[in-house]
C-alpha positions as CSV (number, residue, x, y, z in Angstrom):
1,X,-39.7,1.3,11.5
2,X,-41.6,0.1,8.6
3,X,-42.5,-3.3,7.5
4,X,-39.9,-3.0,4.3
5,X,-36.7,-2.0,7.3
6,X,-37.3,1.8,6.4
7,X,-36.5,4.2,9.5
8,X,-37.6,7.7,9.0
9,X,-35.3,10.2,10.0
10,X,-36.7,13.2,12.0
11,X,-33.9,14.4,13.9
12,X,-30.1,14.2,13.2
13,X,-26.9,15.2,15.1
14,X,-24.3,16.6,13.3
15,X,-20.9,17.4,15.2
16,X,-17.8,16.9,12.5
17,X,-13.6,17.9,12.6
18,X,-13.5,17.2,9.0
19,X,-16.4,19.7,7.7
20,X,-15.8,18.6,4.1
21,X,-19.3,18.4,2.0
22,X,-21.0,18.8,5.4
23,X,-23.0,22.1,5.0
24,X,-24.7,20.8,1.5
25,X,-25.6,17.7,3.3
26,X,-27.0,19.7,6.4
27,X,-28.9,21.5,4.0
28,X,-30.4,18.4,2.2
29,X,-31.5,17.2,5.6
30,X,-33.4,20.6,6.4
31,X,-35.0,20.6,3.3
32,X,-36.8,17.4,4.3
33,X,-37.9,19.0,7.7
34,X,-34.8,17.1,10.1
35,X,-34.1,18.5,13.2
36,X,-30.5,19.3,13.5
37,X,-28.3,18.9,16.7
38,X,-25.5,19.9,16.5
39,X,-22.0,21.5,19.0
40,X,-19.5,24.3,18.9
41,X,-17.9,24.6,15.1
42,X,-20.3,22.4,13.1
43,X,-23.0,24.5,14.5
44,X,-21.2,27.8,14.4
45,X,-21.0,27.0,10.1
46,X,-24.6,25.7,10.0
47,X,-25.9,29.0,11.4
48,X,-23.5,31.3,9.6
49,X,-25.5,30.2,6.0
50,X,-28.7,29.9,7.8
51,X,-29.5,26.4,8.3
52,X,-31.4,25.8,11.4
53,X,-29.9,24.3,13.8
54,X,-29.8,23.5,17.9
55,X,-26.6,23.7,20.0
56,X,-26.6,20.2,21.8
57,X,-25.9,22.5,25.3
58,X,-29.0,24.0,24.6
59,X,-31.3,20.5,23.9
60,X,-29.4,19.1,26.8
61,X,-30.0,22.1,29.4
62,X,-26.2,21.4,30.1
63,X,-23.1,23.6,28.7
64,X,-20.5,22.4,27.5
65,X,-17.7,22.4,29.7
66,X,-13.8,21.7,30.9
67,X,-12.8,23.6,27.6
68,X,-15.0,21.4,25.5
69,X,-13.9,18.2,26.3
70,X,-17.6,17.6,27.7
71,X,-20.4,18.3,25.5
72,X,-22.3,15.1,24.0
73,X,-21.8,12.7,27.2
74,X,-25.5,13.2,28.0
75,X,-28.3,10.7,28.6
76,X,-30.5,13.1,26.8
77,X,-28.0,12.3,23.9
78,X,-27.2,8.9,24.2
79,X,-30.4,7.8,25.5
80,X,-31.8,9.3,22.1
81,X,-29.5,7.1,19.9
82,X,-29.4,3.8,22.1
83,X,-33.4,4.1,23.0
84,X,-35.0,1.4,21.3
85,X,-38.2,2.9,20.1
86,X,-40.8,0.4,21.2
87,X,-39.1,-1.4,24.4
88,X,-37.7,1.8,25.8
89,X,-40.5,4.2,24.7
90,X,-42.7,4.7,28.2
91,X,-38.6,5.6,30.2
92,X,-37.6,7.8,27.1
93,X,-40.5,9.9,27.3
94,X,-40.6,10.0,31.4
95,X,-36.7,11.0,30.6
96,X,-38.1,13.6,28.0
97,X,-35.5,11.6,25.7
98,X,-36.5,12.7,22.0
99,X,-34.6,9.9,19.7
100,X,-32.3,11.0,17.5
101,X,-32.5,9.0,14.0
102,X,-29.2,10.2,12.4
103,X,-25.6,10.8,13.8
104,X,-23.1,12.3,11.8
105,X,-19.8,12.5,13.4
106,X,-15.8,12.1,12.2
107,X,-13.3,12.2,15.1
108,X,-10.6,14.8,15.7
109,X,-7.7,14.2,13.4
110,X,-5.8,12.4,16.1
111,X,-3.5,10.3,13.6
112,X,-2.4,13.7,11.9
113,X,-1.8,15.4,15.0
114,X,0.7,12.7,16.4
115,X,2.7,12.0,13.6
116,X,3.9,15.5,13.5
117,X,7.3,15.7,14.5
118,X,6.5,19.0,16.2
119,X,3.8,17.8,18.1
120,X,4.2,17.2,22.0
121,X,2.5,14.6,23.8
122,X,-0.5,16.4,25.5
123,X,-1.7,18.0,22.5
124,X,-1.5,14.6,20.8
125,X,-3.3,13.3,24.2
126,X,-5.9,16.4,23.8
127,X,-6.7,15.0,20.3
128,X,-8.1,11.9,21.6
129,X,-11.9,12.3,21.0
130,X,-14.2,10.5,23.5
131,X,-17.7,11.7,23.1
132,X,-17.3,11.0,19.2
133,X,-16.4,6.9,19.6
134,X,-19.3,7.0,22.3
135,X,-21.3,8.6,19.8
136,X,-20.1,6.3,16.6
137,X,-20.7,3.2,19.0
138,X,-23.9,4.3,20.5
139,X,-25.5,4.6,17.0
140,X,-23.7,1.4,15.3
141,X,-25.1,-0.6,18.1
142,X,-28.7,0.7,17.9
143,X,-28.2,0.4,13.9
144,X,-31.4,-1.3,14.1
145,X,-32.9,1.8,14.2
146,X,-30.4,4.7,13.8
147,X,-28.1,5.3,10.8
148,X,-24.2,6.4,11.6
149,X,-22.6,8.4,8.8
150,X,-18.8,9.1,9.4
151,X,-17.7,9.5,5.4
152,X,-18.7,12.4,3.2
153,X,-19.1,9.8,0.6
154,X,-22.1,8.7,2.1
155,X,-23.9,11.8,2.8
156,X,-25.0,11.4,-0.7
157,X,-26.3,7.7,0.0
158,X,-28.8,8.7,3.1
159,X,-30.4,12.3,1.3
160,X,-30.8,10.0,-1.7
161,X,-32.7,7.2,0.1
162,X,-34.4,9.9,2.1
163,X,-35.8,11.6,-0.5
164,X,-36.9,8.6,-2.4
165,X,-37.7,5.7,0.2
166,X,-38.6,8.5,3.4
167,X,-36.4,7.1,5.4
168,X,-32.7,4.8,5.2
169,X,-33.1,1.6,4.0
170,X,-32.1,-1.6,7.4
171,X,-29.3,-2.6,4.3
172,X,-27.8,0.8,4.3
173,X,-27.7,1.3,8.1
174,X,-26.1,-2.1,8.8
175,X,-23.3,-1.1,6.6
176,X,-22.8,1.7,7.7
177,X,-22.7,0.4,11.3
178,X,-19.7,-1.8,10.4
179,X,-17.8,1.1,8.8
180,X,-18.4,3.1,12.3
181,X,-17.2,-0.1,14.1
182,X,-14.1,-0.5,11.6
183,X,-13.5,3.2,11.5
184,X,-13.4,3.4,15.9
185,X,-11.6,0.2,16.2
186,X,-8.9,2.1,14.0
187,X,-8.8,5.1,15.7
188,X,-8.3,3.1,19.3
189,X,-5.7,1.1,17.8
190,X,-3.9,4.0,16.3
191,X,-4.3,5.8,20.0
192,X,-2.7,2.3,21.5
193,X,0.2,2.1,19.0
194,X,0.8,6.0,19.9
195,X,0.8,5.5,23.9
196,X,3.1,2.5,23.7
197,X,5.1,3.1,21.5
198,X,8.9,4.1,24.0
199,X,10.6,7.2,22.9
200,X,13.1,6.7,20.1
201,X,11.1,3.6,18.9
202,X,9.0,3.4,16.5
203,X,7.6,-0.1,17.3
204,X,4.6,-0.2,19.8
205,X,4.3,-2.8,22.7
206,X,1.0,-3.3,21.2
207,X,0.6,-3.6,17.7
208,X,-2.9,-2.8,16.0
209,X,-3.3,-3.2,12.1
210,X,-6.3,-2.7,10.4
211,X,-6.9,-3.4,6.5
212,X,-9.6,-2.7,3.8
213,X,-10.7,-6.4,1.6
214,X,-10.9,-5.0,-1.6
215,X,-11.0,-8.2,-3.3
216,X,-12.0,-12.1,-2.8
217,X,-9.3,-14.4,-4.0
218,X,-10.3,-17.1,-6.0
219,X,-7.8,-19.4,-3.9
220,X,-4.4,-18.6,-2.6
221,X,-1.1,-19.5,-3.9
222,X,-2.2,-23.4,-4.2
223,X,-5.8,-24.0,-5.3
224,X,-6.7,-25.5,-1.8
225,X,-6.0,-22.4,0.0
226,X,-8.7,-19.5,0.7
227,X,-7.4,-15.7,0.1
228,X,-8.3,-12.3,0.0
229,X,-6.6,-8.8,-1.0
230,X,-6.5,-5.9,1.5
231,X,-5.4,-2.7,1.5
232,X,-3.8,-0.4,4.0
233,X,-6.0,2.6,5.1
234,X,-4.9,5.1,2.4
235,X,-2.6,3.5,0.3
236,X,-0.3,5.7,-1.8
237,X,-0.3,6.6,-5.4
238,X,1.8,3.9,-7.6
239,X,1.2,1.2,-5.0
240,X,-0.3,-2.2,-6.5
241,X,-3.5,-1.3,-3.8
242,X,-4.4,1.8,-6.4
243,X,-3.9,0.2,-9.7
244,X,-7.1,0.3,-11.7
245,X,-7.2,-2.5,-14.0
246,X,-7.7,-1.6,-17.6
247,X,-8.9,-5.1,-18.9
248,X,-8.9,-8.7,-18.4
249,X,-9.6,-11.8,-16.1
250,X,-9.4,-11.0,-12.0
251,X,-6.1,-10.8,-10.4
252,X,-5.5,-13.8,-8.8
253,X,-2.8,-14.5,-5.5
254,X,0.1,-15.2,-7.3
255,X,-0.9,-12.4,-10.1
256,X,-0.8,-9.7,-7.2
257,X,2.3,-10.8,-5.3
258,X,4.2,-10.9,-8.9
259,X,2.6,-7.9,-9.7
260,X,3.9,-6.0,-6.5
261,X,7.8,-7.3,-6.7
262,X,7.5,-6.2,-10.5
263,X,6.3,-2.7,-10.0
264,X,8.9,-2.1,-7.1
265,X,11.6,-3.3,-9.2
266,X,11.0,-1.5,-12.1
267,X,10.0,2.2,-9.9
268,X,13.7,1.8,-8.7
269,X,15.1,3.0,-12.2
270,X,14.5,6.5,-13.5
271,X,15.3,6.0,-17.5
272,X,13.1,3.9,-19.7
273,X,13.1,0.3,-17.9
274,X,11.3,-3.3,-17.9
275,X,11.0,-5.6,-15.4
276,X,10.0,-9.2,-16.1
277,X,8.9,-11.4,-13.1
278,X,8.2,-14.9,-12.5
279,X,7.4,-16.6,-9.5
280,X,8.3,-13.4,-7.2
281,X,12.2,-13.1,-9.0
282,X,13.5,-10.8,-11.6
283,X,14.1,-13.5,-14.6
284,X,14.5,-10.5,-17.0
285,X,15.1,-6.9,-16.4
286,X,16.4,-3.8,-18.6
287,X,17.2,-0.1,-19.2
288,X,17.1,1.5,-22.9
289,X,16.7,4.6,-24.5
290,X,12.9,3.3,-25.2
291,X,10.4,1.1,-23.5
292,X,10.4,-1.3,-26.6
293,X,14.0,-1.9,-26.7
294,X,14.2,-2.0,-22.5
295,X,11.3,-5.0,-23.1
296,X,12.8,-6.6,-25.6
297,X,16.0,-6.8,-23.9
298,X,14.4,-7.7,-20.4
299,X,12.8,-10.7,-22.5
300,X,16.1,-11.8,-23.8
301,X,17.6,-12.3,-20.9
302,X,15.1,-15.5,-19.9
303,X,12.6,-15.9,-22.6
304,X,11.4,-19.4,-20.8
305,X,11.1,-18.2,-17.4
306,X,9.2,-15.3,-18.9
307,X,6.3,-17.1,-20.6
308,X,3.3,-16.7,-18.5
309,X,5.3,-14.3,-16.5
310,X,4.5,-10.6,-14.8
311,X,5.8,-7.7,-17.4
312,X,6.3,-4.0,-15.7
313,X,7.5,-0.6,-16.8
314,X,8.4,2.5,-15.4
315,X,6.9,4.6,-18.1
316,X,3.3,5.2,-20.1
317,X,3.0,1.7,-22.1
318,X,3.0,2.7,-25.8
319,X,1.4,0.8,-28.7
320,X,4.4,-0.3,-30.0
321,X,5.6,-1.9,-27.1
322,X,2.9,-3.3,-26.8
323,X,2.8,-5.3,-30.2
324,X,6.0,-6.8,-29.1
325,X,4.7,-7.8,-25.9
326,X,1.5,-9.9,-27.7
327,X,4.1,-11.1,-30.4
328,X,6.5,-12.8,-28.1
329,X,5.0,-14.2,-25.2
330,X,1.9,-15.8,-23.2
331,X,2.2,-12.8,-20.7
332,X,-0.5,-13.2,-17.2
333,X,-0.2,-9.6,-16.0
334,X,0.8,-5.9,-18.0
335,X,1.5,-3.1,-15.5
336,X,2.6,0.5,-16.3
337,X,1.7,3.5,-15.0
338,X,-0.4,4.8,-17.8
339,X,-1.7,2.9,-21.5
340,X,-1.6,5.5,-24.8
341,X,-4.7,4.8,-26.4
342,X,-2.7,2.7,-28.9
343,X,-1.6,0.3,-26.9
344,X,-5.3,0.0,-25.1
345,X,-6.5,-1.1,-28.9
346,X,-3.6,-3.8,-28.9
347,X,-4.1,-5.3,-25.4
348,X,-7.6,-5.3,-26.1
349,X,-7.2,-7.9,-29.2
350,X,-6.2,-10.3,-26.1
351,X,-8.9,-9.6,-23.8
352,X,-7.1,-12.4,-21.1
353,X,-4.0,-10.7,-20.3
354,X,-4.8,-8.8,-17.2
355,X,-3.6,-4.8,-17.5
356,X,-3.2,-2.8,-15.1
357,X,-2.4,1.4,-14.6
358,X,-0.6,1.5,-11.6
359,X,0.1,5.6,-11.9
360,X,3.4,7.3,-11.0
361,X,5.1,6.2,-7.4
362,X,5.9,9.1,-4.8
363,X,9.1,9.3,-2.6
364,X,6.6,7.5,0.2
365,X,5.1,4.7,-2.4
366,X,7.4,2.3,-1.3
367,X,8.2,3.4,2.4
368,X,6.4,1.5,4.8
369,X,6.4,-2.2,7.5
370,X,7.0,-5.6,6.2
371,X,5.1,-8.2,8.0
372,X,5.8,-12.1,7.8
373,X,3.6,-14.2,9.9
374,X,5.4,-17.5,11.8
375,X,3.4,-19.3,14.1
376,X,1.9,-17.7,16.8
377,X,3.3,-14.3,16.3
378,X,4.6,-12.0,13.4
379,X,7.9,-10.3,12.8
380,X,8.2,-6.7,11.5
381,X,10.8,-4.7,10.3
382,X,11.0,-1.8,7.7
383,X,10.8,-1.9,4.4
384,X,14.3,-2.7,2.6
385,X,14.1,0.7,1.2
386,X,17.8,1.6,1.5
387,X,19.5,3.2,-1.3
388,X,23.8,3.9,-2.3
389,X,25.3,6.8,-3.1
390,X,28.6,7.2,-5.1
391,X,30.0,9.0,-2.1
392,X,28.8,5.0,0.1
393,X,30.9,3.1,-2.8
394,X,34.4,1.7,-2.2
395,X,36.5,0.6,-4.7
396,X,38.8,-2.1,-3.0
397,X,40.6,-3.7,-6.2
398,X,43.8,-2.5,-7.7
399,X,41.9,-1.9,-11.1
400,X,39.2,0.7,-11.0
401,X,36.3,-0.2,-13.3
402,X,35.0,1.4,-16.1
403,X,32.7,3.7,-16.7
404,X,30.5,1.1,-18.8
405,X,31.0,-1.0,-15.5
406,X,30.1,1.0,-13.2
407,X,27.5,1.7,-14.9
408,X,26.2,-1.5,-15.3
409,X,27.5,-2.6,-11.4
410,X,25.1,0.0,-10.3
411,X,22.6,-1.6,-12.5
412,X,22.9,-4.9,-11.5
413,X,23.3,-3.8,-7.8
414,X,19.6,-2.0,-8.2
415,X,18.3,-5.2,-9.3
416,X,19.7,-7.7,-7.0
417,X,18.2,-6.0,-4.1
418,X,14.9,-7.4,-5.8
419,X,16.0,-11.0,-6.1
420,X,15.6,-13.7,-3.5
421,X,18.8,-14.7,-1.9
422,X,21.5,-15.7,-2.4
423,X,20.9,-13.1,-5.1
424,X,23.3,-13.5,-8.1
425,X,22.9,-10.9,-10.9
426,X,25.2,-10.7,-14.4
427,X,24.4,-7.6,-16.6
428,X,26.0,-5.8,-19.9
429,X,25.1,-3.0,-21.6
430,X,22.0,-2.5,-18.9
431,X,20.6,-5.9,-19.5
432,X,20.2,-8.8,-17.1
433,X,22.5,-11.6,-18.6
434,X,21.5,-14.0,-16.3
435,X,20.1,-14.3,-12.5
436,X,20.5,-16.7,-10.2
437,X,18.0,-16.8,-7.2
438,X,17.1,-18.5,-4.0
439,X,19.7,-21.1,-3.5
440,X,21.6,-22.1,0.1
441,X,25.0,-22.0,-1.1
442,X,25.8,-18.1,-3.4
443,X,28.5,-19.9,-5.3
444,X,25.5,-22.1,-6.6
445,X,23.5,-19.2,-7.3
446,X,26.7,-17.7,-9.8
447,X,26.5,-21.0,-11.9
448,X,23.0,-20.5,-12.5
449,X,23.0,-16.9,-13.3
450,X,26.0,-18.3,-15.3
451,X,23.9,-21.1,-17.0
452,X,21.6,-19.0,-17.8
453,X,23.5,-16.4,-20.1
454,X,25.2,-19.6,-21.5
455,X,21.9,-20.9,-22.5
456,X,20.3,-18.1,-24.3
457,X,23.7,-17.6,-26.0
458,X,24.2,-13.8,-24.1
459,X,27.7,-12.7,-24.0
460,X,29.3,-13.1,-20.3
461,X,32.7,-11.7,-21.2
462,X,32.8,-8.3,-20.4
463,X,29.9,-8.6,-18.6
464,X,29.7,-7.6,-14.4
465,X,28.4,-9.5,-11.1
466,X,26.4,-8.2,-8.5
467,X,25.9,-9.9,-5.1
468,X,23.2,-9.0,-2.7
469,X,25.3,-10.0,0.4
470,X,29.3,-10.8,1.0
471,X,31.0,-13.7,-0.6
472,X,31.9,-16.1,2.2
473,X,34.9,-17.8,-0.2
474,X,37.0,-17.2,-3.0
475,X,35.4,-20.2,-5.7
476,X,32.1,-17.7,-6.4
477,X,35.1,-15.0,-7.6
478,X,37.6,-17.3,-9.0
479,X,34.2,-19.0,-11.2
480,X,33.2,-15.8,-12.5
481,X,37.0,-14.5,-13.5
482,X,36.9,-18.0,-15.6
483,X,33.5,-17.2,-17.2
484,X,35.0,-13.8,-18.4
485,X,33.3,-11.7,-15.8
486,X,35.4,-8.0,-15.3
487,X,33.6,-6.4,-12.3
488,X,32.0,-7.4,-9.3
489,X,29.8,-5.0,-6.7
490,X,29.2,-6.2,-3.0
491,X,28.5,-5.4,0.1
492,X,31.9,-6.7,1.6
493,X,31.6,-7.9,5.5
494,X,33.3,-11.2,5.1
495,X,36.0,-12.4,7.5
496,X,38.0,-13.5,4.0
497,X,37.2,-9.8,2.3
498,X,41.1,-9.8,2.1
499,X,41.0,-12.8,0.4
500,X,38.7,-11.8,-2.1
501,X,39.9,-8.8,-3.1
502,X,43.0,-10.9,-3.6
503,X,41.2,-13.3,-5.6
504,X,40.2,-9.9,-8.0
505,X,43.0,-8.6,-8.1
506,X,44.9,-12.0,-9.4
507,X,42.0,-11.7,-12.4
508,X,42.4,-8.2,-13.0
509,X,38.7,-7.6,-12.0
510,X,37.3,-4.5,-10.7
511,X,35.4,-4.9,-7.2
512,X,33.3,-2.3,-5.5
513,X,31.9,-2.7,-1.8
514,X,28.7,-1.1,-0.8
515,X,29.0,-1.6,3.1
516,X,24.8,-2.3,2.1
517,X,23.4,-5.8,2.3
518,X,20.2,-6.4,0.6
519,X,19.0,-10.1,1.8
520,X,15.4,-10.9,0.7
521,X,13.7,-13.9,2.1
């Protein structure tokens, strides 16, 4: 090692499953005279486009053996990367122990293997690597002086440094010993959640998470709390995680969790729609024939609760739109899956307002574990990712509603499932008239969503009700009929359903059940 924390790099061993970018980076390495090491397929490519290379069975004097599952457990191997180069010098070389510098090594793909449905359990169990962890480990623990590469996108990195320091800088090799550390840990846990895991369950007896900071908070939801941003391993496309943000100040807590229940609730409509947010609720949401007319709608609906509020779409943000946007409001966060150039040119004449491309969601964006901490432990369940069909509808009331109202039930139904509970949601015409959100009692949530409308002067007559869960009484139905409400959609499940159907039918309002209860806490 050098005084500057330079290690030179004289031999490497290469042994890969993924053997992406590998041969151009084994061929930078002989360029600059390394020895390569390296075992069955990795060395089998290396040879076929000439790259010199030794079979590990062959520098060990050892083949490989029981089908392969043997081949790098050697102390000619390990004793290479764990040797420290002074203090074990005088045993290495009575060992004939040459160190090895470099190890390059990814694991068998034992996470894709097992969560194949057609997989059976002992080739999932013949997909746990061993010698590679030993390897990784080995390597990250002697980083003092041996580099550990398990990312292609770090081949680059080391032939850089190589070819311009002669060696890998002590920076470089500590970082990437914590990514081999990070990258084992997840493979063990991901091998623990697989063995106990009981059949027909999809909750392990151990749990093991493991997430990537890819941001430092500047506090947490109060300014007295610490908080950082991490993402899942390889979170998918339209998630909050993969956003790239276009311009302003950094995201802070509040701006991501905002940000997250505005982009689910606006990727749950597929024609032109806007989703307001404001301390984690819906206060305004629409559908239109345009995204200008679906904001400005959406902003109607609560223009006080929206100032300094989260704005989402489900469509490329145009220029237009977003004039109205900067004309209206104070607005904290803009998220859509793609800016026109126009619209880049208006945002940019507020260079505050945070903006954000969050691409297109996939079927699987939103399909994954909720986790909520309580002390000492953590509950999980699965995402509230449940969806109705017309066939899972049940009209219970004498009169059947509309088309407008169903419609707009459906509407209302999509957005309640996005509000806290007791979740009270009035629409018209594909507009939020008014919400009401969070309260104990549902009846109490109905007069807000009802003060609401009142307040900004929106039209409740003719306009329907959604309910995330069953009305327990009669006065929530009885209320609405008085404020002119014509349709209601539920879940039904209440022991006094008969009694509020009744309650419909004596106001000639149309009432839907789902059988689907959307509670969010």
């Amino acid at each position: 090692m050098t005084e500057l924390g330079i290690t030179p790099v004289t031999r490497a061993l290469i042994s890969v499953s993924d053997k992406s970018g590998v041969l151009e980076f084994a061929m930078g390495l002989s360029s600059l005279d390394v020895e390569i090491l390296s075992t069955g397929g990795t060395a089998k490519l290396l040879r076929k486009y000439d790259i010199p290379v030794v079979e590990v069975s062959d520098y060990t004097g050892h083949p490989e053996i029981m089908s392969g599952r043997i081949k790098t457990l050697h102390p000619r191997i390990h004793g290479g990367i764990l040797g420290r180069r002074i203090q074990d010098s005088i045993e290495m070389r009575e060992m004939s122990i040459d160190p090895i510098d470099l190890v390059v090594v990814n694991l068998y793909p034992f996470e894709k293997i097992a969560i194949n449905p057609n997989t059976t359990h002992a080739e999932a169990i013949e997909n746990i690597d061993i010698g590679g962890p030993a390897m990784l480990r080995a390597a990250a623990k002697n980083h003092a002086e041996v580099a550990v590469v398990i990312n292609r996108e770090d081949y680059e990195v080391v032939l850089n440094e190589l070819e311009t320091l002669r060696g890998i800088s002590a920076s470089t090799r500590a970082r990437l010993a914590g990514i081999a550390f990070s990258h084992t840990a997840r493979y063990d846990g991901l091998i623990s959640n697989y063995l106990t895991t009981e059949e027909n369950s999809e909750y392990p007896a151990v749990l093991n998470l493991q997430f990537q900071k890819i941001d430092a908070m500047r506090y947490g939801e109060n300014p007295h709390q610490t908080a950082a941003f991490y993402q899942d391993h390889l979170p998918m496309p339209g998630t909050l995680a993969t956003a790239r943000k276009v311009q302003g100040k950094a995201m802070s807590y509040n701006n991501v969790a905002d940000a997250n229940a505005a982009l689910e609730c606006v990727s749950a409509f597929d024609n032109p729609a806007c989703v307001i947010v404001k301390h984690g609720n819906p206060c305004g949401v629409a559908v239109a024939s345009n995204l200008q007319e679906a904001y400005q709608m959406a902003y109607q609906t609560d223009p006080t609760s929206a100032f300094g509020g989260i704005i989402a779409f489900n469509e490329g943000l145009d220029g237009a739109t977003a004039q109205s946007i900067i004309e209206n409001q104070f607005v904290e966060v803009i998220i859509a899956p793609k800016l026109t150039s126009e619209a880049r040119d208006v945002v940019a004449g507020k260079p505050n307002i945070r903006v954000m491309e969050s691409d297109y969601p996939t079927a699987k964006t939103f399909v994954h574990k909720d986790f909520q901490p309580v002390s000492g432990g953590l509950l999980v369940q699965d995402h509230d990712h449940g969806t109705i069909r017309e066939a899972d509808l049940e009209v219970v009331s004498q009169r059947l509603p509309t088309e407008e109202e169903h419609r707009d039930l459906l509407f209302a139904w999509k957005v309640a499932k996005y509000v806290k509970s007791n979740a009270i949601v009035l629409a018209v015409n594909q507009q939020t008239i008014g919400i009401g959100a969070g309260q104990m009692s549902r009846v109490y949530s109905a007069k807000i969503a009802n003060l609401k409308a009142r307040d900004q002067g929106l039209r409740i007559t003719e306009s329907v009700m959604a309910s995330d869960a069953f009305f327990p009484f009669r006065d929530a139905i009885d209320a609405a009929a008085d404020a002119g409400i014509r349709a209601i959609i539920q879940p039904g499940g209440s022991l006094r359903d008969k009694e509020i159907v009744n309650a419909a039918n004596l106001h000639q309002m149309a009432m839907i059940f789902t059988r689907m209860r959307h509670f969010r806490h």
